[in-house]
C-alpha positions in Angstrom: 56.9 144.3 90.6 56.1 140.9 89.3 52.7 139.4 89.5 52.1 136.1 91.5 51.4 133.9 88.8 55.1 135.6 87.0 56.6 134.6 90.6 55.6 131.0 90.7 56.3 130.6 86.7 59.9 131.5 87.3 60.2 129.4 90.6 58.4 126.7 88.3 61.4 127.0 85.6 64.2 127.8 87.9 63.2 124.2 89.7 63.2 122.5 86.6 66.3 123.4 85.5 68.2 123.2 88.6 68.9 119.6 88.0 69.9 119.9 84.5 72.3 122.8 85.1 74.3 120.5 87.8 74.2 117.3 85.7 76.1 119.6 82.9 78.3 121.3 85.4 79.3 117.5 86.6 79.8 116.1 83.4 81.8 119.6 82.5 84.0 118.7 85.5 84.3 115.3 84.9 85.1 115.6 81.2 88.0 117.9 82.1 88.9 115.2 84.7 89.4 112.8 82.4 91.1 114.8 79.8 94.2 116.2 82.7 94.6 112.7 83.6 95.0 112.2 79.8 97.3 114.5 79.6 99.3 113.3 82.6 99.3 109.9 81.9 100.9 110.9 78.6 103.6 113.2 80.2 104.3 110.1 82.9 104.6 107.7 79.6 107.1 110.5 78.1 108.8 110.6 81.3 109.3 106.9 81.8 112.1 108.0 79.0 114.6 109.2 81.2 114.7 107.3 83.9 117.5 104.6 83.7 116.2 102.5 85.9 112.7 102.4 83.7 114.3 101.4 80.6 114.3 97.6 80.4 113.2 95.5 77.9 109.2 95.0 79.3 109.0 98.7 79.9 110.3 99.6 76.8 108.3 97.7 75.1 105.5 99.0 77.1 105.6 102.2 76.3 106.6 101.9 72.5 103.2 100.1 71.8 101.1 102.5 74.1 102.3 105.7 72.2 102.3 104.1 69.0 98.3 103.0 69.7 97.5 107.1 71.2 99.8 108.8 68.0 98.1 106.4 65.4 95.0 106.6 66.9 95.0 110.7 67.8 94.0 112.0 64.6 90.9 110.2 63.9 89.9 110.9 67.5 90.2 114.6 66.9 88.8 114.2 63.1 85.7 112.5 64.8 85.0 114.5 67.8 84.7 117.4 65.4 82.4 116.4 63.0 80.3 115.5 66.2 80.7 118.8 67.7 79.5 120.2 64.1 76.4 117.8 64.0 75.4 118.8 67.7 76.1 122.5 66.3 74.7 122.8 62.9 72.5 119.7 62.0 68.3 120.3 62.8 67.0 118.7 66.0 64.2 117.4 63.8 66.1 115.4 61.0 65.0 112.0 62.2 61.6 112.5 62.5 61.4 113.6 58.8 63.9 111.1 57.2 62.8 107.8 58.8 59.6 105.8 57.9 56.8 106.0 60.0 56.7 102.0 60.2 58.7 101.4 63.5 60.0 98.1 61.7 61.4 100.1 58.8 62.7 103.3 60.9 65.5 100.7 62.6 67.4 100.0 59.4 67.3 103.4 58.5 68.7 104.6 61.5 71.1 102.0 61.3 72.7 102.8 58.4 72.4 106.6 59.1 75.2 106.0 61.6 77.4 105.5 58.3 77.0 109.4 57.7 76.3 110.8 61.3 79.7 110.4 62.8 80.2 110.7 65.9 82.1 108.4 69.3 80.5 106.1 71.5 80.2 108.5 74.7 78.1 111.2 72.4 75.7 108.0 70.8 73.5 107.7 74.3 73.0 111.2 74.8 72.2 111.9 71.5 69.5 108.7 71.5 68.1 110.0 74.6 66.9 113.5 72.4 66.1 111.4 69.4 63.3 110.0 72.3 62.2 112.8 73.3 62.1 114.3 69.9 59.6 111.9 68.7 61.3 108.6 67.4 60.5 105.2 68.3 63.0 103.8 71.2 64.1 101.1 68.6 65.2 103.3 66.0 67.4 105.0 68.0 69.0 102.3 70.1 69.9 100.8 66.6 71.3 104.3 65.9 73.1 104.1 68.4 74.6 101.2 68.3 75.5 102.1 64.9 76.9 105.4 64.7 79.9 104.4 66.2 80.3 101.4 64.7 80.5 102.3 61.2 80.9 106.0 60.7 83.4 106.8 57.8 86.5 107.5 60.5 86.2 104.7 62.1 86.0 102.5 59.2 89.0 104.7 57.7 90.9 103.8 60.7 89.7 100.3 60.4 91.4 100.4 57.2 94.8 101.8 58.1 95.0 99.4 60.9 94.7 96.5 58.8 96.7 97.4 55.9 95.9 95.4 52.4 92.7 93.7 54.6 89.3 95.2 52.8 87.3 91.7 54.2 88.8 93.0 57.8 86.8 96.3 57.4 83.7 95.1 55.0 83.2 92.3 58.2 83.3 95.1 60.6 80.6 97.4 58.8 78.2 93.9 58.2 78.8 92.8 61.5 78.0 96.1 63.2 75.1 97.3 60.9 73.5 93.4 61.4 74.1 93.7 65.3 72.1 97.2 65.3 69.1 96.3 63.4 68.8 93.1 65.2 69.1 94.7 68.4 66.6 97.2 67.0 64.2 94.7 66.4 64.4 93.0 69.5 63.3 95.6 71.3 59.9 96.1 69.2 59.4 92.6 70.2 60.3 92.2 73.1 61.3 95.5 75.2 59.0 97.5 77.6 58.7 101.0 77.9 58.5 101.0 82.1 62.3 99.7 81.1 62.8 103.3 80.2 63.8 106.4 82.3 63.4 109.5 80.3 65.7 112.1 81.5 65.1 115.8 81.7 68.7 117.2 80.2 68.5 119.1 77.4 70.9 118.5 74.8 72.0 120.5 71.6 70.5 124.0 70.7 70.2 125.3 73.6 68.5 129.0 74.2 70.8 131.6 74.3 73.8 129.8 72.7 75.5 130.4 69.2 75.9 127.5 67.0 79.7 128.3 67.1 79.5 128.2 71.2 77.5 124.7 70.7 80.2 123.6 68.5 83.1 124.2 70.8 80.8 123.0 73.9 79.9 119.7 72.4 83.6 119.4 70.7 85.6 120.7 74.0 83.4 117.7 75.9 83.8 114.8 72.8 87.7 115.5 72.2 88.3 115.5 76.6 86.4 112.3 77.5 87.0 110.6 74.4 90.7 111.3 74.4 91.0 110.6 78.0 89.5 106.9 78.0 91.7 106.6 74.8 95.2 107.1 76.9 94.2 104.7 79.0 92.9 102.3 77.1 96.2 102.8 75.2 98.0 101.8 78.4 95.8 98.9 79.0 96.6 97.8 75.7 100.2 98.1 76.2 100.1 96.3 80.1 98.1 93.4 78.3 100.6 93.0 75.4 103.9 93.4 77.9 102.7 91.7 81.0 100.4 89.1 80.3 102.6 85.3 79.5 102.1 84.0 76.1 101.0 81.0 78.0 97.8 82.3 79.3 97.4 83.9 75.5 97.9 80.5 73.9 95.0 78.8 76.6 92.7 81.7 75.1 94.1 81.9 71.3 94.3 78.3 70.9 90.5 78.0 71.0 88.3 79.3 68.0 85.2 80.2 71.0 87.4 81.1 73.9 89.2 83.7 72.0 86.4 85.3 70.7 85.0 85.3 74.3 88.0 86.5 75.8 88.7 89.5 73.2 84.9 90.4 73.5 84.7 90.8 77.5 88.8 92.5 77.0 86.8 95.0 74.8 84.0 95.7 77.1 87.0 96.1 80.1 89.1 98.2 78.1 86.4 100.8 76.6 88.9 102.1 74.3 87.0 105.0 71.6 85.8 103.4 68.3 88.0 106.1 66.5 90.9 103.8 68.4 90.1 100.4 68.9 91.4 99.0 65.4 94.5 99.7 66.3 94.2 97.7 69.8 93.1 95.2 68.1 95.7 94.9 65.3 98.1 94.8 68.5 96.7 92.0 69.3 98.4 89.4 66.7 98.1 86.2 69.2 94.3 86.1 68.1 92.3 85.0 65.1 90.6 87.2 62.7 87.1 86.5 64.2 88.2 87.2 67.4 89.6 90.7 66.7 86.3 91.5 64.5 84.5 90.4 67.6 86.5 92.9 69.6 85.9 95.9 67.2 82.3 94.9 67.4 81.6 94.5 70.7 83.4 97.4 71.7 81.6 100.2 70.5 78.3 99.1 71.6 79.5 97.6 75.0 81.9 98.7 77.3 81.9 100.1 80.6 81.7 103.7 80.3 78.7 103.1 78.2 76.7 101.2 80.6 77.2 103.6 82.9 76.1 106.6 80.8 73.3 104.4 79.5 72.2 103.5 83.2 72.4 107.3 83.9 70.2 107.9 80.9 67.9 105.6 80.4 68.4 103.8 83.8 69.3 100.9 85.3 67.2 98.3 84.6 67.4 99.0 80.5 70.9 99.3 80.8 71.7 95.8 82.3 69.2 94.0 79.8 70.2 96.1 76.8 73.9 95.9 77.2 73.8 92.0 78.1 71.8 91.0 74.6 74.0 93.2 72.6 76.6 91.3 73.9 75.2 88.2 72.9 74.0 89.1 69.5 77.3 91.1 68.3 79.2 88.3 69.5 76.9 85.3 67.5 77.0 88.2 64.5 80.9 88.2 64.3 81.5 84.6 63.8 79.3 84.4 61.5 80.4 87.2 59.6 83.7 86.3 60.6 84.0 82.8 59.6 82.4 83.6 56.3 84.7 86.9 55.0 87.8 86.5 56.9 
């Protein structure tokens, strides 16, 4: 027989966790969603091959650049989303709170640059902020961690490189550009942001009770490697629509203009939300364009896109997500032509 006060304890934690068990079963379901629809839309791209009537010039051309972008692409995706699933696995919750400063203005560069060894894709950057939170560090440290982590971990810089063959100022401008974007963005928000802006969420992430770090691993990796791979076929085929069907004309109006093409590349990359582990090679695709404009694209990218509003709103809410999404915009955009027009 249980005692009352062991009754309402258990009805107590049962409540609480009610709403974090569904949130993981959705994004479970959702995450395997995304990764058949991956799947599919790569067996309807191999298909396309045998269909006579399919095999013209445009679709041909179609589907040689949107495999070419997912088979170049595929092996830092998969490189990435398991080092990830290892950090989530193996790495102390409580690293952050012993490595960074204790000065809020010196914790955001820190964090910053820690995104150079913490790999890890865009989609795993929010929740992983969201514990940093709750864990103890300061809001700003963590948003520019996020922003970061992404940005300029070693795979995506590695794939940076092999996208732009023989072009070290290509990949030195994107790790300037994004490490200068983060701290920036970081800073901002000591001045200027608002902790009512803020909706801490309840969902436990990493280490949970109960689970082996090997179980974490393939959790956290199975999740990583479905959504990632997922938004990385079809930004592959959005890629390969934009390159086939849109007219040179309406790419020379764009191209032809130093500020309109890094306008136009920058809101293509927040449309597209291709993976950071993929989005070099969309942007070498994209030869119409300057330099700046493609650094602006691998820039914005990572830090802004729609998928990551919308796990951003879902995290931290709505009313952080709109501001913080809309200034990153603006800053990594100002960062990479300057950056730009002075390496590349």
């Amino acid at each position: 027989m249980y005692k009352a006060d062991e009754v309402v304890a258990v009805a107590e934690e049962t409540t609480l966790l009610a709403p974090s068990c569904s949130q993981e079963r959705r994004t479970t379901v959702r995450s395997r969603a995304i990764g058949v629809l991956a799947a599919a839309g790569i067996a309807a791209v191999l298909a396309l091959t045998g269909v006579g009537w399919l095999n013209g010039p445009a679709v041909a051309a179609w589907r040689t650049v949107c495999l070419a972008i997912t088979v170049q692409a595929l092996p830092f995706l998969l490189l990435g989303t398991v080092l990830s699933g290892a950090i989530n696995a193996f790495v102390p919750a409580d690293l952050f709170t012993r490595v960074l400063p204790r000065r809020p203005a010196l914790a955001v560069p820190v964090a910053g640059m820690a995104g150079a060894i913490l790999p890890g894709c865009e989609c795993a950057s929010v929740p992983v902020a969201g514990s940093l939170i709750r864990r103890g560090v300061t809001p700003a440290a963590a948003f520019a961690f996020l922003l970061s982590a992404p940005a300029i971990n070693p795979i995506v810089l590695t794939a940076t490189a092999v996208a732009f063959p023989g072009n070290p100022a290509m990949v030195a401008a994107r790790l300037l550009a994004s490490l200068v974007t983060a701290a920036v963005m970081g800073w901002l928000w000591l001045w200027l942001g608002r902790e009512d802006w803020l909706r801490p969420t309840a969902r436990h992430t990493g280490h949970r009770p109960g689970h082996s770090r090997w179980q974490e691993f393939r959790l956290g990796f199975r999740h990583d490697f479905l959504q990632a791979g997922g938004f990385l076929v079809l930004g592959a085929m959005a890629a390969a629509t934009f390159n086939v069907a849109v007219p040179s004309s309406v790419l020379d109006a764009f191209s032809g203009s130093p500020w309109m093409s890094v306008l136009f590349l920058a809101g293509l990359a927040v449309l597209l939300a291709v993976c950071s582990e993929a989005d070099a090679f969309v942007a070498a695709s994209l030869t119409g364009f300057s330099p700046t404009a493609r650094l602006a694209f691998m820039v914005v990218g990572p830090m802004v896109d729609l998928k990551l509003i919308a796990l951003q709103a879902g995290t931290f809410g709505r009313a952080f997500a709109l501001r913080f999404s809309t200034a990153t915009t603006a800053v990594a955009v100002i960062t990479s032509v300057l950056i730009g027009g002075a390496l590349l």
